[in-house]
C-alpha positions in Angstrom: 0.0 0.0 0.0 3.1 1.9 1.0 4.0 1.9 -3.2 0.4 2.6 -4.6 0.4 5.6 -2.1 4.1 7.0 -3.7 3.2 6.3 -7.0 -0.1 8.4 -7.0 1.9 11.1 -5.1 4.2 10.8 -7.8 1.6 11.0 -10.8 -0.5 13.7 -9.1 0.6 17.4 -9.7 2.6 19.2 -6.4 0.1 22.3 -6.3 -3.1 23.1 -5.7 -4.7 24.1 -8.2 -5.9 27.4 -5.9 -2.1 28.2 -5.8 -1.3 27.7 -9.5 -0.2 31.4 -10.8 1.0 32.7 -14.0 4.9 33.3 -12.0 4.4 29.3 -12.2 3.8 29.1 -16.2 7.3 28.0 -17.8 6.4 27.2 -20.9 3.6 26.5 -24.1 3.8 24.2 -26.6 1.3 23.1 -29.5 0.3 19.9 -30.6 -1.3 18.6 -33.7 -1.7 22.0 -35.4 -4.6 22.3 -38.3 -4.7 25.3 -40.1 -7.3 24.6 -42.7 -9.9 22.6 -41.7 -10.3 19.5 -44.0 -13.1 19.7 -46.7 -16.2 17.7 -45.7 -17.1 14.7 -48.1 -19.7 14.4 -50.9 -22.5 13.2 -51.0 -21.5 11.1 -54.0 -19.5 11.5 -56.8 -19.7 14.2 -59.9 -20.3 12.5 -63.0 -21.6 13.9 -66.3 -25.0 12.3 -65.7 -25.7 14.0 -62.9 -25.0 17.9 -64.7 -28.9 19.4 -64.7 -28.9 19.6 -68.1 -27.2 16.4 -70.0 -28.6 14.6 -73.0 -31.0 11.7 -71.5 -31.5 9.3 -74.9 -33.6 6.6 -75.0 -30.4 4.1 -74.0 -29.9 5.9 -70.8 -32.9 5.1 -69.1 -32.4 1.4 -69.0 -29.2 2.1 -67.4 -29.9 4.7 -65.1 -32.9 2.1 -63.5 -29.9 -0.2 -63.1 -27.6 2.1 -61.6 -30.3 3.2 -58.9 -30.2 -0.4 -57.8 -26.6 -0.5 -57.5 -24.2 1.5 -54.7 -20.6 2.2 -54.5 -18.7 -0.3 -52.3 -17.5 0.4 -48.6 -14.3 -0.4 -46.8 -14.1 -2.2 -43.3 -14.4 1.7 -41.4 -17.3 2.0 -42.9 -19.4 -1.2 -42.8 -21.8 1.0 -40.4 -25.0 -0.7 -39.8 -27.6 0.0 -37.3 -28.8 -3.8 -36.5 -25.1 -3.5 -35.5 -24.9 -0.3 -33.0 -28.8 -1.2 -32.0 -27.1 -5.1 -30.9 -24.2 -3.5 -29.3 -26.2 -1.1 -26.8 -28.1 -4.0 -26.0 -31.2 -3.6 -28.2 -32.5 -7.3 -29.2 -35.2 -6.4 -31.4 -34.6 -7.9 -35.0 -32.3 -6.0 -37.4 -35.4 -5.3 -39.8 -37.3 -3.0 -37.4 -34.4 -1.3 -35.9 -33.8 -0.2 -39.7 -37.2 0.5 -40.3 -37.0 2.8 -37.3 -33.7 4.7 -37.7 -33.7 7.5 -40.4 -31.9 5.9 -43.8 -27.9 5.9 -43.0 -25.3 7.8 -46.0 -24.0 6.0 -47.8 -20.0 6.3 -47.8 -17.8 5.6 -50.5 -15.1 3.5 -50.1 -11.9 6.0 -49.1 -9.0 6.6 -52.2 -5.8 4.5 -51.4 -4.5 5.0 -54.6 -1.9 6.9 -53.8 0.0 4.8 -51.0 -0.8 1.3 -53.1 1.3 3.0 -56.3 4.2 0.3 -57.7 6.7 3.9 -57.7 8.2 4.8 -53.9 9.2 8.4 -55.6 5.3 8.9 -56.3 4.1 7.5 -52.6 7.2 10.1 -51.4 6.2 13.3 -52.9 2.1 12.3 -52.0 3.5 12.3 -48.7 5.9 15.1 -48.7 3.0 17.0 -49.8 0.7 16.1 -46.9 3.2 17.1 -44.5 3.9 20.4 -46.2 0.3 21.0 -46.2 -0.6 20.6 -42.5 3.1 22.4 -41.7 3.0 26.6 -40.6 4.8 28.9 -39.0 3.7 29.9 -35.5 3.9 32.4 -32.8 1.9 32.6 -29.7 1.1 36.1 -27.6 -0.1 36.5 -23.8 -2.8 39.1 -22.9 -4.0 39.9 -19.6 -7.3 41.7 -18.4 -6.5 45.2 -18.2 -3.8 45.8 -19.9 -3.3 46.5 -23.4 -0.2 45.6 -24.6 0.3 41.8 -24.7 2.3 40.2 -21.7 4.6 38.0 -23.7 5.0 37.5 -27.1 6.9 34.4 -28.6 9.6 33.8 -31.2 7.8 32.4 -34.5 8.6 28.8 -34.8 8.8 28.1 -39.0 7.2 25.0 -40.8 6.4 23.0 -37.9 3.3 21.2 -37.1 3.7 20.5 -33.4 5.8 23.4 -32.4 7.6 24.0 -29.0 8.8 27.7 -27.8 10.8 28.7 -25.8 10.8 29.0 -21.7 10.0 31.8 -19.8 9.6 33.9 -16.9 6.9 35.8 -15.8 8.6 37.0 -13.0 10.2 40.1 -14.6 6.3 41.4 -15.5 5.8 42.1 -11.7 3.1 41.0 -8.9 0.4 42.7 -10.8 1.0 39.9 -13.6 2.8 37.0 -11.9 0.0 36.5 -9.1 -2.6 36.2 -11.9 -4.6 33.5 -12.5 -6.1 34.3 -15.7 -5.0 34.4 -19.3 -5.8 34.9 -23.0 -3.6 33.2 -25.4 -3.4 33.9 -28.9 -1.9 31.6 -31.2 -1.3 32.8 -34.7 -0.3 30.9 -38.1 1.0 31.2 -41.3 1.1 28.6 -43.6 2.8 28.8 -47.2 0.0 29.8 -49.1 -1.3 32.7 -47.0 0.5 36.3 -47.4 0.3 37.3 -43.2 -0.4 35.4 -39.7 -3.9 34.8 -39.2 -5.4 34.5 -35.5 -5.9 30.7 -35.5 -7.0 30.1 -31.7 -7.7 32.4 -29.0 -8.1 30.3 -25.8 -9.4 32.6 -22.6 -9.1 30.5 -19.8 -8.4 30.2 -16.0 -5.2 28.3 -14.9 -7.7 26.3 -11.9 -9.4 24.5 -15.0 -6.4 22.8 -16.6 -6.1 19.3 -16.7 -3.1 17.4 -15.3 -1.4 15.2 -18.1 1.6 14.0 -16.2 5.0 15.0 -15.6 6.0 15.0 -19.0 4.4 14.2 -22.6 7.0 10.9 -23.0 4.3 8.9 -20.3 0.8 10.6 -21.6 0.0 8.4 -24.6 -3.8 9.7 -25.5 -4.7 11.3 -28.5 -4.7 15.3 -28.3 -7.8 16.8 -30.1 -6.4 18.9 -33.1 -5.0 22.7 -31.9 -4.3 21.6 -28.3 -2.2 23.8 -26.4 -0.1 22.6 -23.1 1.0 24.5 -21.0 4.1 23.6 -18.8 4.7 24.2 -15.1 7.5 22.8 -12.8 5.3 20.6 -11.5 3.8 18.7 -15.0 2.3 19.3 -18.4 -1.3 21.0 -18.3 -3.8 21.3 -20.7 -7.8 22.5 -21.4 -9.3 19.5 -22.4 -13.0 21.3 -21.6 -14.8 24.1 -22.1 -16.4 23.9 -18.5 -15.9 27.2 -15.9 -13.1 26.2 -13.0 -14.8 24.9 -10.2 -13.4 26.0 -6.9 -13.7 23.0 -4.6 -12.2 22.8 -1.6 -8.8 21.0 -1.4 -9.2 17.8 0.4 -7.2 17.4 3.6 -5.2 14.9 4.1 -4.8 13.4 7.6 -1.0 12.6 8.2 -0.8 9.6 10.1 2.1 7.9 11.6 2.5 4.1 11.1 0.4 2.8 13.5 -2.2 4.3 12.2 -2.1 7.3 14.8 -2.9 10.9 14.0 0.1 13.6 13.9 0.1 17.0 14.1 0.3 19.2 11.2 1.6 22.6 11.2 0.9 25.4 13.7 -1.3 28.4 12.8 2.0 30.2 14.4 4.2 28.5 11.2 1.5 29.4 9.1 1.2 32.8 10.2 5.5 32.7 9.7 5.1 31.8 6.2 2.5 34.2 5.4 4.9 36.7 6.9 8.0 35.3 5.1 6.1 35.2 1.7 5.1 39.1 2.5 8.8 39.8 2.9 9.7 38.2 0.2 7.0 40.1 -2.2 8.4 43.3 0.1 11.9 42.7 -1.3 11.1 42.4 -4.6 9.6 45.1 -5.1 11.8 47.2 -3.1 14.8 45.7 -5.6 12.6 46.9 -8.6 12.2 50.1 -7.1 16.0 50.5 -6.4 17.2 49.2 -10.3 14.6 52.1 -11.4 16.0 54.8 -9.3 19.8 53.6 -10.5 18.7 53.5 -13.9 17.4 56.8 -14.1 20.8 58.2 -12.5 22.2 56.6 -14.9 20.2 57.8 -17.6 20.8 61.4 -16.1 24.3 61.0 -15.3 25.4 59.8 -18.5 27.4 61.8 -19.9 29.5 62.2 -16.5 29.6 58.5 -16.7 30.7 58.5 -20.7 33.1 60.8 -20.2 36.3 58.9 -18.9 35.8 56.5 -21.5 34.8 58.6 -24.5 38.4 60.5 -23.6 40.4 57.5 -23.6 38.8 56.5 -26.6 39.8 59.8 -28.5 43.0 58.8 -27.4 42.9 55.5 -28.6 42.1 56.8 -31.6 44.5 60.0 -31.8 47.1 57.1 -31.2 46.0 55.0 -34.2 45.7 58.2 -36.7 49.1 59.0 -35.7 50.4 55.7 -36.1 48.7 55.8 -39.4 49.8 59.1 -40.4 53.5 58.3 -39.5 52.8 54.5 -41.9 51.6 56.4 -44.7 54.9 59.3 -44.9 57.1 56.2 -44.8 55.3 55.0 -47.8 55.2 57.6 -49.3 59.0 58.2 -49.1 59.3 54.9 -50.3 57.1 55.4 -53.1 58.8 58.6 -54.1 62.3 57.0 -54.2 61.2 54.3 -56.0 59.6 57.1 -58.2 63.4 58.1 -58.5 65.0 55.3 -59.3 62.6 54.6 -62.0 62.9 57.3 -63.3 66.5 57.2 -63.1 66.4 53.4 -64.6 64.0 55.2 -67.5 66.1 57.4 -68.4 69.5 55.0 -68.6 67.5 52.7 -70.6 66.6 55.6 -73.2 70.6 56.4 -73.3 71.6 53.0 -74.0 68.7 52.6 -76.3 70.4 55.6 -78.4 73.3 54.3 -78.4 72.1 50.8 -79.3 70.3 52.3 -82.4 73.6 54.2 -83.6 75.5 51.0 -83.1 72.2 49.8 -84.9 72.7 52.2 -87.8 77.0 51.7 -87.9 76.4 48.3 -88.0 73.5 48.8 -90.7 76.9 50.8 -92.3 79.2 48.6 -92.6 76.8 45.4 -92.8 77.5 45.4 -96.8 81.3 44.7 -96.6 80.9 42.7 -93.6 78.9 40.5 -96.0 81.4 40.5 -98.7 83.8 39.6 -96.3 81.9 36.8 -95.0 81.3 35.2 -98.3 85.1 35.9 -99.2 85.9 34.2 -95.6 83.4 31.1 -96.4 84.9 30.7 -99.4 88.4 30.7 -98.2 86.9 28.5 -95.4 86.0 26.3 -98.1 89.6 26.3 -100.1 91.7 26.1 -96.7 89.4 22.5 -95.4 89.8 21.3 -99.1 93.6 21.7 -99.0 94.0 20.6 -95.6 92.6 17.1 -96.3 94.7 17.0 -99.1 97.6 17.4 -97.4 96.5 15.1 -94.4 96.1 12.5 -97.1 99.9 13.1 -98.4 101.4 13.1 -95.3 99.6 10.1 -94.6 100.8 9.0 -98.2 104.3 9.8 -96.9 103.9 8.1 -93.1 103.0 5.1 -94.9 105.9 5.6 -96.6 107.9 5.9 -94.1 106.8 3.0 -91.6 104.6 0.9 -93.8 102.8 -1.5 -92.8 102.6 -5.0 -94.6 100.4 -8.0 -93.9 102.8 -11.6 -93.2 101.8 -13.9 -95.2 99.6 -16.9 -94.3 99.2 -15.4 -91.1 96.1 -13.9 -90.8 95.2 -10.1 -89.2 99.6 -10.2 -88.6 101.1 -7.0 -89.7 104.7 -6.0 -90.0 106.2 -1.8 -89.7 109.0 -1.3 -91.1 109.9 -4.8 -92.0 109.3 -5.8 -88.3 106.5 -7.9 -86.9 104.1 -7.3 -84.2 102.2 -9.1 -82.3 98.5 -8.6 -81.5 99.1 -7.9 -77.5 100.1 -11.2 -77.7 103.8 -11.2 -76.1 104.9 -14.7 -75.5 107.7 -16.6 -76.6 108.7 -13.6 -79.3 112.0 -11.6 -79.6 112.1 -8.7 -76.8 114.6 -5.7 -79.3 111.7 -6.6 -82.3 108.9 -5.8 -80.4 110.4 -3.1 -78.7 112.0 -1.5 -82.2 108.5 -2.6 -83.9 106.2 -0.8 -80.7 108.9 2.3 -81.0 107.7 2.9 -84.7 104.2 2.3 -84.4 104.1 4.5 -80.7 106.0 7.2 -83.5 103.4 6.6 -86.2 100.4 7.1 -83.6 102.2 10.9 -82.2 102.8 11.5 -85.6 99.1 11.1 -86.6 98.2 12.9 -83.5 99.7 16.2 -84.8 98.8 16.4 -87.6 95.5 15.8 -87.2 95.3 18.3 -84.4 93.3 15.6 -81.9 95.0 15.3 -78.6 95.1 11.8 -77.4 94.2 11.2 -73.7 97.1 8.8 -73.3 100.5 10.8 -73.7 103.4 9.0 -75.5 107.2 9.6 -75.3 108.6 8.4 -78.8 112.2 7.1 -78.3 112.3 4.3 -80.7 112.5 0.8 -78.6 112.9 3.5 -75.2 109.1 4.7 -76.0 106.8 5.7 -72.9 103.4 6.2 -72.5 101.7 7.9 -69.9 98.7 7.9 -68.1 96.9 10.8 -66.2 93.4 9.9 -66.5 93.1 7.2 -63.9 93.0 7.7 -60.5 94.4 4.7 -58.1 97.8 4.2 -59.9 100.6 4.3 -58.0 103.0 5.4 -61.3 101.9 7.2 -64.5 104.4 6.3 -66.7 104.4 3.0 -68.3 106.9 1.3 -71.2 106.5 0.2 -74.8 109.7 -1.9 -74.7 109.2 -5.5 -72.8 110.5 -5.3 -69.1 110.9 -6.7 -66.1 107.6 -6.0 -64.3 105.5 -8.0 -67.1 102.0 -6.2 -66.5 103.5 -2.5 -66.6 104.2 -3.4 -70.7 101.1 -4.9 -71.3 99.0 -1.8 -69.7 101.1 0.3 -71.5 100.2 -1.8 -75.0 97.2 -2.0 -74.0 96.9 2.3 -73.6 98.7 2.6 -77.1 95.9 0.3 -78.6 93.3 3.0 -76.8 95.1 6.1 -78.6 94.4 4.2 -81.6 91.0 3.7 -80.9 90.3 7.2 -80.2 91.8 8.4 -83.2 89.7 5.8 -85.6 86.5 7.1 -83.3 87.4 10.8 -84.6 87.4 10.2 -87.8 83.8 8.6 -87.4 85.6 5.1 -88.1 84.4 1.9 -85.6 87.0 -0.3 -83.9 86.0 -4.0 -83.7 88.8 -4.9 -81.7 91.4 -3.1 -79.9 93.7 -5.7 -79.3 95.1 -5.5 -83.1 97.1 -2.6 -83.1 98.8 -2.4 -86.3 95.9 -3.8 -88.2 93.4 -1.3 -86.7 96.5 1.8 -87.8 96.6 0.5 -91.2 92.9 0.9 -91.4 93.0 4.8 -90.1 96.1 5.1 -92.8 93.9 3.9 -95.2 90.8 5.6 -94.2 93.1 8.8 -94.9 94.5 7.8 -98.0 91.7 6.9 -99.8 90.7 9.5 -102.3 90.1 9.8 -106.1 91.6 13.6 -106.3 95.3 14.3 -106.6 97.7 14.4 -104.0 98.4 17.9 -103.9 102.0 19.2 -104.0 104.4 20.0 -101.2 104.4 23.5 -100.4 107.8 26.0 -101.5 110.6 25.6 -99.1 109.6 22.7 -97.1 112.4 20.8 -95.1 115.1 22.4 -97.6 114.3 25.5 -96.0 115.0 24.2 -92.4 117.7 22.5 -93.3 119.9 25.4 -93.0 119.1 26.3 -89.2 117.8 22.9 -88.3 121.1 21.0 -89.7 123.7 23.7 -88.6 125.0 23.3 -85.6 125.2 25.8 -82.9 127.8 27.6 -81.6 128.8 25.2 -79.2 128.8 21.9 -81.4 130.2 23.9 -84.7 133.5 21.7 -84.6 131.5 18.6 -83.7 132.6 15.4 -86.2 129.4 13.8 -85.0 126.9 16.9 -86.3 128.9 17.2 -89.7 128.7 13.3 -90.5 124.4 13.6 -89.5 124.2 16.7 -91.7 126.3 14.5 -94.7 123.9 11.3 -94.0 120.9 13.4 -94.7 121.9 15.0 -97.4 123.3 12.1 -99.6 119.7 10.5 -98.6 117.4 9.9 -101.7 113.6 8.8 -101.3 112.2 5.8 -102.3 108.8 4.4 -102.7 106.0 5.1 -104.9 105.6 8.5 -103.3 109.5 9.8 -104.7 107.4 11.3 -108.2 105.7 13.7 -106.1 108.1 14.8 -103.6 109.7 17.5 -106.3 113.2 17.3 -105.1 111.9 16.9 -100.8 112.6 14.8 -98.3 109.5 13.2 -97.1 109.7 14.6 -93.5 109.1 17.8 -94.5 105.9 18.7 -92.7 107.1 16.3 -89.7 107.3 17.7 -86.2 110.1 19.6 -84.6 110.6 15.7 -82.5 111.4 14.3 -85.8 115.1 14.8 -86.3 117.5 13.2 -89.1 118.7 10.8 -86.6 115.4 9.5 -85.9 114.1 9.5 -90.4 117.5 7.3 -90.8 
């Protein structure tokens, strides 16, 4: 009994409802809004045979007797009949004379369902979107009191909602005069989306005593709310007017405390009474005694206000003074800046309209002397022309003559083996052979290969020191060698020749690679040299002759001895044995009197031609 007792406490509302006030009222909220009222249903359907005035022919009649006969089907909510309703309140007279007695029921037609049975879920949405737009406004709700004019609260407007919730407030702030009140008008206006303004939809003039108690909130009241119902929310529940009866002011009932066992106990004193009637004054006393105060400060304020403004207007103008002059002082540094950089365009302006005058006379000397600048550029093309014609004629005689001079013959049944000079070499291939012949035969061909080297004017990357069967070559391109210099001549240390062989054969690669010529192997040296000799002997034109002078005019300073070796046996017999020497070969009919080391390098001495 104990938890039936605390549950009703707990479903039944904390106040009276002769203390319920307006200082109590928190809140309004509106459920199941209808703005237009839905259009009541026909009698029966429009058809053309029911316009006044249609065409009745002689076919219609049959038809129209038959179609009095017949009526329009009805669904379950409508199967209506008043055998049933007489049976259900008890009546058990037979169905006949019940229906004889009741006035003739309307006949329903059965309701359109069209609509939510279509196959398409885009046409059931926008059938339903349009419902809900339909029934959807925007609200706002406004509280009168008797006596006063001006409404006590208004709302904010809540937009496209159909059961709208405002906010809370406090009616408090309006005074005793409004907060002890008991009585209210509410107004609730609506706009939906085909109306231009708000329209008054409800105005509900009621006394807060007559409001039923729905429970402490609307999650445990699960009744359907009649359409336009507005709840009104206090601290102790949700409230609403479910009548349109006048409050009744019954007496509250008293309830007898009793202790357990069943005994009466005392409730309050008329002293405590009489102190809470007392504290309750005070409290009213106090509040209106605050009001009174925050009036009389506002209107010092109000009066004082420009004492009041004053400080802070001042240090505002000083603020701002501050942030002018700060501004003023940006805007002269940019404007120095802009009128330097003024300057030194100007300044760049005008250097670039000197040099553009003087470009435009060099323009116009140039424009001068571009005629015989011409000329002289077809003369120098042409002599361009003459000067690369006769040097590859003379490249191809001196090579005539080199070959001459170490030629270079193939041994018979021995294939890809090539003598110089008369002396064989073989292709880096150095065992079991005669050390002087391959040291005289790598002498003339390390020679033959500086020789080239000159005269064509390529550098080789490899260096070589031409002393006969003392030759050297170097090597300065590689990094992690202990010694640069390596022989031509067999030694001791086996692997210093070959690498030095071996750098020869690379000279004579690189040279074959300039003249746009492909080794296949560099291991044959003397066959891959006769191939380059070849290469630049082989012409159709005429070997063109030897130039005036040639070694007959050095042999006067190159074969007379200096000062110092003028009595020398040795440098008389040399100058004898190069005189008395005669050329031979097929290459004697074109040397016109010469020697053929007439174009050779200064390193080429007589010593070293015999």
């Amino acid at each position: 009994m104990a938890d039936d007792n605390a549950g009703d406490r707990r479903d039944r509302p904390w106040q009276f409802p002769l203390n319920r006030k307006l200082r109590h009222l928190q809140s309004i909220s509106v459920r199941n809004l209808v703005v237009t009222p839905p259009s009541k249903p026909r009698g029966k359907t429009i058809d053309d045979e029911d316009v006044p005035n249609s065409l009745q022919s002689p076919f219609k009649v049959p038809i129209a007797d038959v179609n009095d006969s017949l009526h329009p089907s009805r669904s379950f909510t409508d199967l209506k009949s008043s055998a049933t309703t007489n049976y259900r309140h008890g009546n058990h007279e037979p169905a006949a004379a019940a229906a004889a007695a009741a006035p003739p029921m309307r006949q329903w037609h059965r309701r359109n369902t069209m609509p939510w049975s279509a196959p398409n879920p885009r046409a059931r949405q926008t059938k339903l979107e349009e419902i809900t737009s339909s029934r959807m406004a925007d609200t706002w709700f406004s509280l009168h009191c008797d006596g006063i004019e001006e409404p006590v609260y208004i709302s904010e407007p809540v937009e496209h909602a159909t059961n709208p919730s405002f906010r809370s407030f406090d009616l408090n702030m309006c005074g005793p005069s409004v907060s002890r009140r008991d009585h209210l008008v509410v107004k609730l206006w609506a706009k939906t989306r085909a109306m231009g303004d708000y329209v008054l939809l409800v105005e509900l003039r009621l006394c807060l005593q007559s409001l039923q108690f729905l429970g402490k909130s609307l999650d445990t009241f699960h009744q359907p709310l009649p359409a336009n119902s507005i709840l009104f929310h206090f601290a102790d529940g949700v409230y609403t007017n479910l009548t349109d009866l006048p409050p009744v002011l019954a007496a509250a009932p008293l309830h007898h405390p009793r202790a357990a066992d069943g005994a009466a106990v005392s409730t309050s004193s008329y002293e405590a009474l009489m102190k809470l009637a007392n504290l309750d004054e005070c409290i009213q006393d106090a509040l209106t005694t605050r009001d009174r105060i925050e009036a009389q400060i506002n209107s010092i304020i109000e009066r004082d206000q420009r004492e009041v403004t004053a400080p802070g207007n001042l240090s505002q103008a000083r603020n701002k003074l501050a942030l002018t002059k700060h501004a003023i002082a940006t805007e002269r540094k940019r404007l120095h800046s802009a009128a330097r950089r003024k300057e030194d365009l100007v300044h760049s302006i005008k250097v670039r309209r000197d040099a553009m005058a003087h470009g435009r006379d060099s323009q116009a000397n140039s424009q001068s002397h571009l005629p015989d600048a011409q000329s002289k550029l077809r003369s120098s093309a042409r002599l361009l022309e003459k000067n690369t014609e006769d040097s590859k004629g003379q490249i191809r005689r001196i090579s005539e003559d080199l070959l001459a001079i170490y030629p270079i013959e193939p041994i018979p049944d021995q294939p890809l083996a090539f003598t110089i000079a008369g002396l064989p070499l073989p292709n880096s291939n150095f065992t079991d052979v005669d050390r002087d012949e391959v040291a005289a035969a790598l002498g003339y061909t390390a020679h033959l290969v500086y020789l080239l080297s000159f005269y064509l004017s390529t550098p080789i990357p490899y260096p070589i020191n031409p002393y006969l069967s003392r030759s050297f070559i170097q090597d300065p391109v590689s990094v992690s060698l202990p010694q640069r210099t390596f022989p031509l001549h067999p030694a001791s240390v086996q692997y210093r020749f070959e690498y030095g062989v071996f750098l020869l054969n690379k000279d004579i690669e690189f040279l074959l690679n300039r003249q746009g010529l492909r080794v296949l192997d560099i291991r044959h040296t003397l066959p891959n040299l006769k191939f380059l000799l070849y290469m630049l002997t082989a012409s159709t034109g005429e070997i063109p002759a030897r130039k005036a002078g040639g070694i007959r005019g050095l042999l006067p300073g190159r074969l007379t001895p200096s000062l110092s070796r003028r009595g020398s046996e040795e440098s008389v017999a040399t100058r004898e044995t190069v005189v008395s020497r005669k050329p031979t070969g097929p290459a004697a009919s074109q040397m016109n009197g010469g020697l053929m080391v007439s174009n050779l390098p200064s390193t080429v001495t007589a010593s070293s031609v015999a």
